[in-house]
N, CA, C and O of each residue as an XYZ file, in Angstrom:
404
protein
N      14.825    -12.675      3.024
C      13.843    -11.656      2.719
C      14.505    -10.596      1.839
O      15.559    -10.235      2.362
N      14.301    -10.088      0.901
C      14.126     -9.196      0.124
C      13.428     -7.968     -0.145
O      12.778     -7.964     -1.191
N      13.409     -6.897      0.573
C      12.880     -5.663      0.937
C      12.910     -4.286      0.319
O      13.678     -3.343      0.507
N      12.007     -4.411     -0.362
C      12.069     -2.910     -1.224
C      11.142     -1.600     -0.371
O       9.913     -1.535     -0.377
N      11.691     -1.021      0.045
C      11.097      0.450      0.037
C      10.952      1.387     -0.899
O      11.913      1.977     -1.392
N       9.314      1.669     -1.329
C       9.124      2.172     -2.517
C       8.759      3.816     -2.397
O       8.770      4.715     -3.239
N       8.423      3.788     -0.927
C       8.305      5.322     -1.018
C       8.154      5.363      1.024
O       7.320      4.729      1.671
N       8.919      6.027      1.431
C       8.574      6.021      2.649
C       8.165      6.893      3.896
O       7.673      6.496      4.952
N       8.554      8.433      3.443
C       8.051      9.205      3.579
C       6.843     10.218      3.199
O       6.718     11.431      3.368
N       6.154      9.410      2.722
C       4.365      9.789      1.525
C       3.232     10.312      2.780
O       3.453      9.827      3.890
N       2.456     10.937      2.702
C       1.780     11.130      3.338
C       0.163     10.529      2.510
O       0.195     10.657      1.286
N      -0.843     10.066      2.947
C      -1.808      9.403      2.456
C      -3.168      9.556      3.095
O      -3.468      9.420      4.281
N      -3.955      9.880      2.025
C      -5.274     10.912      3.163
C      -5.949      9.649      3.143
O      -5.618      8.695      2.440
N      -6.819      9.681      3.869
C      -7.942      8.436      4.119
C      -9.083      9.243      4.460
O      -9.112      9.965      5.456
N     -10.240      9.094      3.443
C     -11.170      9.439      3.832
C     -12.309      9.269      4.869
O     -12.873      8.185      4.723
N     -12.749      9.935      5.754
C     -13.613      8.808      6.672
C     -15.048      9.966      6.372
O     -15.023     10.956      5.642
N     -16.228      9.453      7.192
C     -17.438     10.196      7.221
C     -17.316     11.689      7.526
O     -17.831     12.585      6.858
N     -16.365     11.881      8.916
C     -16.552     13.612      9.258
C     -15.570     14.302      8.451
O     -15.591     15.532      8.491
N     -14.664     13.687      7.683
C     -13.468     14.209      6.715
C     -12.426     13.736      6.919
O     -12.366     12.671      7.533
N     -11.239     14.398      6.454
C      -9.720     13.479      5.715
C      -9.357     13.536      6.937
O      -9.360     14.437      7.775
N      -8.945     12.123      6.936
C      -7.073     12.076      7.920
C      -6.040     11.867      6.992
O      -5.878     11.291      5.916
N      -5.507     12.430      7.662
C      -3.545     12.282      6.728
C      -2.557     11.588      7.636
O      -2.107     11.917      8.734
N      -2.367     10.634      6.941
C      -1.385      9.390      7.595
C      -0.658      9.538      7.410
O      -0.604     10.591      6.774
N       0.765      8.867      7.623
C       2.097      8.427      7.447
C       1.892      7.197      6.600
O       0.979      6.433      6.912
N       2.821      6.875      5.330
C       2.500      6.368      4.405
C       3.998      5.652      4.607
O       4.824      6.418      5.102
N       4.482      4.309      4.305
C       5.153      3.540      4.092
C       4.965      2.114      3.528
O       4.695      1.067      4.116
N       5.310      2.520      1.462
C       5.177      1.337      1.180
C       6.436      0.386      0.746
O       7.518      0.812      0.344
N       6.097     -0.907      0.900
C       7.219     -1.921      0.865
C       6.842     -2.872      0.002
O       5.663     -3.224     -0.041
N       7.778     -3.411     -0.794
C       7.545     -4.870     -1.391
C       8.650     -5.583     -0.934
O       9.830     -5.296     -0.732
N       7.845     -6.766     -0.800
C       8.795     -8.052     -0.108
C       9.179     -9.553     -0.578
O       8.125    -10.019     -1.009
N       9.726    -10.072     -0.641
C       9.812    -11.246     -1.304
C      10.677    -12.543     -0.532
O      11.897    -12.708     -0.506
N       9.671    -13.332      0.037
C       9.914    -13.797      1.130
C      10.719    -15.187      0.715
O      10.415    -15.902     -0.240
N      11.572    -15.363      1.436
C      12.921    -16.474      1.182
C      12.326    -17.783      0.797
O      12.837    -18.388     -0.146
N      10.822    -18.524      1.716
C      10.110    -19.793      1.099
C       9.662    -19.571     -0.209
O      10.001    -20.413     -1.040
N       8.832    -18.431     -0.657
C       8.263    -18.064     -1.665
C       8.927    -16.547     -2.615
O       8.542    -15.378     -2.587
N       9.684    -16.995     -3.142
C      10.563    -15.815     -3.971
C       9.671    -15.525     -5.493
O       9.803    -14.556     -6.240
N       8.795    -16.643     -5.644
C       7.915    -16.422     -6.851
C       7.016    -15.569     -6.363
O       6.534    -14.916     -7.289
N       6.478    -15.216     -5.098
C       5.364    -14.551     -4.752
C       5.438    -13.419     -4.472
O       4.373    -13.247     -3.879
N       6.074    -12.262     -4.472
C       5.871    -11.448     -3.749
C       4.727    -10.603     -3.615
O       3.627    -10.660     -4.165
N       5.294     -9.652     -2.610
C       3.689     -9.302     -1.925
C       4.241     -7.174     -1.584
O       5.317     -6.580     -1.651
N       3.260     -6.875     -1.348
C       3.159     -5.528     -1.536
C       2.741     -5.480      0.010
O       2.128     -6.401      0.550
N       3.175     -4.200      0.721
C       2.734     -4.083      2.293
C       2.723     -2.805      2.578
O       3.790     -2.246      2.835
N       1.124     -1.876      2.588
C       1.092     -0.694      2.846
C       1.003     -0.555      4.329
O       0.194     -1.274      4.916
N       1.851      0.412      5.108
C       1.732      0.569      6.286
C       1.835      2.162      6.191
O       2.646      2.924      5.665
N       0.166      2.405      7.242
C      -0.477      3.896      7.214
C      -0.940      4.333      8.687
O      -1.871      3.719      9.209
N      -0.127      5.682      9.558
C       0.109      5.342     10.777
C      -0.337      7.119     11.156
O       0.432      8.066     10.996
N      -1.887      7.215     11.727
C      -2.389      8.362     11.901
C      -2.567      8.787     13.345
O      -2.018      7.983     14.099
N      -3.118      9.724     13.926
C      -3.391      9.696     14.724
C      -5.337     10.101     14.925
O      -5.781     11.129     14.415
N      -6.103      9.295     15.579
C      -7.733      9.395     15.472
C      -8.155      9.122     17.094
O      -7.646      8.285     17.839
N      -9.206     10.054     17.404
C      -9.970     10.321     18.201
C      -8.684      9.781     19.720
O      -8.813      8.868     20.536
N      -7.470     10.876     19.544
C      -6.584     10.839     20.964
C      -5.689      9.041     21.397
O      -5.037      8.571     22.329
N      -6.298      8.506     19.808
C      -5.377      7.601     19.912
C      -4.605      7.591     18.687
O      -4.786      8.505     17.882
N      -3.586      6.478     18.391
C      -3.041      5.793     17.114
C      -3.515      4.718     16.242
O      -3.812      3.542     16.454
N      -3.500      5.477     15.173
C      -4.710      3.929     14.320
C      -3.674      3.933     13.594
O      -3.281      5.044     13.239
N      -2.764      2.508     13.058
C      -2.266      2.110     11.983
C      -2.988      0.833     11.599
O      -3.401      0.016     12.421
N      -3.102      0.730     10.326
C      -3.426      0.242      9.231
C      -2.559     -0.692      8.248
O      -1.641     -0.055      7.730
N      -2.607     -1.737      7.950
C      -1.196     -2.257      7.364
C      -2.592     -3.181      6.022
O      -3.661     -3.729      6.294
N      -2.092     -3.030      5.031
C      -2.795     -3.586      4.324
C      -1.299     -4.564      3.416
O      -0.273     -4.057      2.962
N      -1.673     -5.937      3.413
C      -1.250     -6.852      2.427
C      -1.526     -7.440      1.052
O      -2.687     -7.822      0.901
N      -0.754     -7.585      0.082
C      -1.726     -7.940     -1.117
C      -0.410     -8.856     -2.047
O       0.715     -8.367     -1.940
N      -0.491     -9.603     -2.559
C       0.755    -10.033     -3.420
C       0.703     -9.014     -4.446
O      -0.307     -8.315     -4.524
N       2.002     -8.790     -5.514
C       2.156     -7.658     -6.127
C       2.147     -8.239     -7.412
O       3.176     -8.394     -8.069
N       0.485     -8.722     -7.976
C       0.447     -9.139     -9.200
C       0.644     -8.167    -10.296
O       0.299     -8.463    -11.440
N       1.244     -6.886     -9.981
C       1.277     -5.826    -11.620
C       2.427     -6.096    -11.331
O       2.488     -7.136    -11.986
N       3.466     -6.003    -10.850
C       4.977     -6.797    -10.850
C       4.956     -8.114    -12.130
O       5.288     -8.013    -13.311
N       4.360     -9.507    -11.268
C       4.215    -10.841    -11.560
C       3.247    -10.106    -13.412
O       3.691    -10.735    -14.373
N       2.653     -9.507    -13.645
C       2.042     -9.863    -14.718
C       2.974     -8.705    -16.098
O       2.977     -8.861    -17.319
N       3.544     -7.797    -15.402
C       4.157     -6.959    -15.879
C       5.613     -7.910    -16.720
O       6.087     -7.725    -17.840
N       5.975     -8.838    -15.745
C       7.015     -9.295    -16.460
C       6.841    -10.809    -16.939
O       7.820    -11.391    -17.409
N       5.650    -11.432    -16.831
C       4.970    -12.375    -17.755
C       4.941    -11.723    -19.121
O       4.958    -12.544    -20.039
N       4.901    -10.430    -19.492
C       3.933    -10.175    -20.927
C       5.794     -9.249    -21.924
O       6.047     -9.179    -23.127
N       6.608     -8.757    -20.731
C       7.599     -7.991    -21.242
C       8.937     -8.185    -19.892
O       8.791     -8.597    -18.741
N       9.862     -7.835    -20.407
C      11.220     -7.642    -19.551
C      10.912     -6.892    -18.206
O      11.588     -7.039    -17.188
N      10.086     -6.274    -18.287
C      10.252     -4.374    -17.814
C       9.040     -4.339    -16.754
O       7.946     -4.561    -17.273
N       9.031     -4.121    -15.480
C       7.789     -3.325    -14.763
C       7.499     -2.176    -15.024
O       8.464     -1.438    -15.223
N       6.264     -1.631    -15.120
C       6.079     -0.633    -15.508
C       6.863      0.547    -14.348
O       7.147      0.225    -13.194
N       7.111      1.860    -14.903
C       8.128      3.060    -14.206
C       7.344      3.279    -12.914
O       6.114      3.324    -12.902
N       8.263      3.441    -11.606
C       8.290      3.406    -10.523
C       6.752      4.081    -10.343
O       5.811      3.377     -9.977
N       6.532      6.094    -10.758
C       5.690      6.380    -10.423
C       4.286      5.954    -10.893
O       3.243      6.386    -10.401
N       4.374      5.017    -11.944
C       2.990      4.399    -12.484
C       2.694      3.080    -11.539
O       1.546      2.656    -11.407
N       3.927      2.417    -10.838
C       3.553      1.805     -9.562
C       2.896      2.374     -8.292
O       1.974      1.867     -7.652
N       3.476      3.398     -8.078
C       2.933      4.110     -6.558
C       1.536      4.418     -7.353
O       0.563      3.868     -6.837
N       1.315      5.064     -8.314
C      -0.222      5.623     -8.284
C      -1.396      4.205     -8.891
O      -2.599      4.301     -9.134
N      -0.857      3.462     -8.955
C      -1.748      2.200     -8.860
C      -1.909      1.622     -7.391
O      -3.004      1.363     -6.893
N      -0.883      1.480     -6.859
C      -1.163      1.016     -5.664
C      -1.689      1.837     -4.590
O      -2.446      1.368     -3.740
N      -1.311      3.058     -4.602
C      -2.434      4.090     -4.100
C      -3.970      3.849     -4.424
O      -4.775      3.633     -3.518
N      -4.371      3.901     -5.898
C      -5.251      3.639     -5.813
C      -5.647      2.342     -5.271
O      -6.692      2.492     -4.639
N      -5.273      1.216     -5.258
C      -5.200     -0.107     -4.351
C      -5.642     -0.193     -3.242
O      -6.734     -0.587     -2.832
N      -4.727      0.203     -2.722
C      -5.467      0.685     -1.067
C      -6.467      1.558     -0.730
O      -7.100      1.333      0.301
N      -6.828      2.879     -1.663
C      -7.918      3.783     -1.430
C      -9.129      2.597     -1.264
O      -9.820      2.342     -0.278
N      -9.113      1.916     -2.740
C     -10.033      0.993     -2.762
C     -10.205     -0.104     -1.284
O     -11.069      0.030     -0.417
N      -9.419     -0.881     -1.311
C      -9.476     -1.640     -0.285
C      -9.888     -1.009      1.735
O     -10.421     -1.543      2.708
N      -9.307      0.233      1.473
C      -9.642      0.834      2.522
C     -11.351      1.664      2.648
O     -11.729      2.134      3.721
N     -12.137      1.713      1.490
C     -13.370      1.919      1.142
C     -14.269      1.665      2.408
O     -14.732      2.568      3.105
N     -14.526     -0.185      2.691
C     -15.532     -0.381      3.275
C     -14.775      0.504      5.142
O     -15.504      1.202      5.847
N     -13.995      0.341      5.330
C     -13.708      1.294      6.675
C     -14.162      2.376      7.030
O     -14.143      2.855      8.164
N     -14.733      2.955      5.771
C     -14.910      4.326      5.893
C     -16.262      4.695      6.926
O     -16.527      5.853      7.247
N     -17.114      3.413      7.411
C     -18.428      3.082      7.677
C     -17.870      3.297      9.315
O     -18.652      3.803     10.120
N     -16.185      2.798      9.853
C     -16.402      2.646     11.451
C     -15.219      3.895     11.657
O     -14.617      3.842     12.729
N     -14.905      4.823     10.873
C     -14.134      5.577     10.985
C     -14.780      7.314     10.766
O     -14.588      8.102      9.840
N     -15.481      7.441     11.863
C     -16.054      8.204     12.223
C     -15.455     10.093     12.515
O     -16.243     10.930     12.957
């Protein structure tokens, strides 16, 4: 395994219906020993909601990596990664916003 920590102390609001929570933000890319062509991106977001703990772990392979260095040498600069994949997850975390009250 191959383990990048890309930012690990981030804090990350999540919007829900009655207003923001602010999570604990830890993102990782990984690149797993069967599949070294694939890697994969792993947001883990760790709040606290209604007197309990809600974490959140969202998975995705890390195709702006894979397509970034199909077209040139170079991934694009670190912080133009985090604010894509931020937006990534805002998106993907969207339809939740319906049971997160």
């Amino acid at each position: 395994m191959n383990l990048t920590f890309y930012q690990t102390h981030g804090t990350f609001v999540i919007n829900t219906l009655s207003g923001p929570l602010t999570a604990r933000w830890i993102l990782t890319r990984d690149t797993r020993p069967k599949r070294p062509h694939l890697p994969i991106i792993v947001h883990t977001l760790v709040t606290g909601y209604q007197g309990m703990v809600l974490m959140v772990v969202l998975i995705y392979r890390d195709q702006i990596t894979e397509l970034a260095r199909a077209n040139g040498p170079q991934p694009p600069p670190l912080d133009t990664l985090l604010d894509i994949h931020k937006a990534l997850a805002r998106e993907m975390l969207e339809p939740a916003r319906t049971f997160l009250r």
